[in-house]
C-alpha positions as CSV (number, residue, x, y, z in Angstrom):
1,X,0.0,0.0,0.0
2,X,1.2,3.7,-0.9
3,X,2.4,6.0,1.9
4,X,0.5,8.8,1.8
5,X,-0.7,9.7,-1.5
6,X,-2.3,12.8,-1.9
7,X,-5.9,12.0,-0.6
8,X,-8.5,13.9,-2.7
9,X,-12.7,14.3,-2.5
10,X,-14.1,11.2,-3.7
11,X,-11.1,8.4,-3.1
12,X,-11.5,5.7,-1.6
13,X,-9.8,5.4,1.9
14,X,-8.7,2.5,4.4
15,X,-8.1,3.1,8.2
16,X,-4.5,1.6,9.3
17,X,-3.4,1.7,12.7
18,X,0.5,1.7,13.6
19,X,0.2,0.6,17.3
20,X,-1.1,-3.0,17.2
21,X,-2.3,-3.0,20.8
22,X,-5.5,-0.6,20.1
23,X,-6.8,-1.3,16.8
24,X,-8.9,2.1,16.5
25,X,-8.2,5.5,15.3
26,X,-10.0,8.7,17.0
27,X,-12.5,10.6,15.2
28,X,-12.2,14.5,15.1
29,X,-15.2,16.8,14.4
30,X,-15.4,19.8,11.8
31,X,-12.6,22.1,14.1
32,X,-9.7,19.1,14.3
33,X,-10.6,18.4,17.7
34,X,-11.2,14.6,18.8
35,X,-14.6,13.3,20.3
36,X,-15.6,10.4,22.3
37,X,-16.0,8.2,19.0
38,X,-13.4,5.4,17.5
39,X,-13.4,4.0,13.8
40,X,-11.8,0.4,13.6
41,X,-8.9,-0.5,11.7
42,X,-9.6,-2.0,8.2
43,X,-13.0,0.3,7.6
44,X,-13.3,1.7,4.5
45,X,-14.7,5.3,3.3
46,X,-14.9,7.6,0.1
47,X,-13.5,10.8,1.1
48,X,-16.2,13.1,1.2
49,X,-13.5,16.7,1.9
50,X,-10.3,17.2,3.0
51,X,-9.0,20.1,4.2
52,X,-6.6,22.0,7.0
53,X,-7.4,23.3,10.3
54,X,-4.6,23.7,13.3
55,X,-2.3,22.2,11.5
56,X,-4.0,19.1,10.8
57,X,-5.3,17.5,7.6
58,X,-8.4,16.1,8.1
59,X,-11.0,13.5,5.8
60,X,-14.5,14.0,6.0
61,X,-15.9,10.6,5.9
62,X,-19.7,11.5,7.1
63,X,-21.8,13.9,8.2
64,X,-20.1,14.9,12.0
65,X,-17.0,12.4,11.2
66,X,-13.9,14.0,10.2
67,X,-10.5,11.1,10.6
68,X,-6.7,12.8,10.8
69,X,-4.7,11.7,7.7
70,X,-2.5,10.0,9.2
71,X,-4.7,7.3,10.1
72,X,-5.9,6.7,6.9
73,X,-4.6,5.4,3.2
74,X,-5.5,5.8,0.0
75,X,-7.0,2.4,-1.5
């Protein structure tokens, strides 16, 4: 699997986790900041937006769920 290939509206993405132990990634709302909810690795989206806030790139994967880059991959 690619790096980090520029991920663009309408790709589909994978959730990969680095740390075996906890198999979930956090999920950040519209503002870069994290909530309460967890996506599992291996789930797949379609990118619905991407863009910057505080320094972070962030995916929009549904209507309140936004997932940091770095979690994810292009597929």
């Amino acid at each position: 699997m690619p790096e980090n290939p520029t991920i663009k509206k309408g790709n589909r993405i994978m959730v990969v986790v680095k740390d075996t132990k906890k198999q979930t990634v956090a999920v950040y709302n519209k503002d870069a900041k994290k909530t309460n909810q967890t996506v599992k690795m291996g789930s797949e989206f379609t990118a619905k937006a991407v863009k910057k806030v505080n320094g972070k790139k962030i995916v929009k994967v549904s209507a309140k769920k936004w997932l940091n880059t770095k979690d994810v991959a292009k597929k």
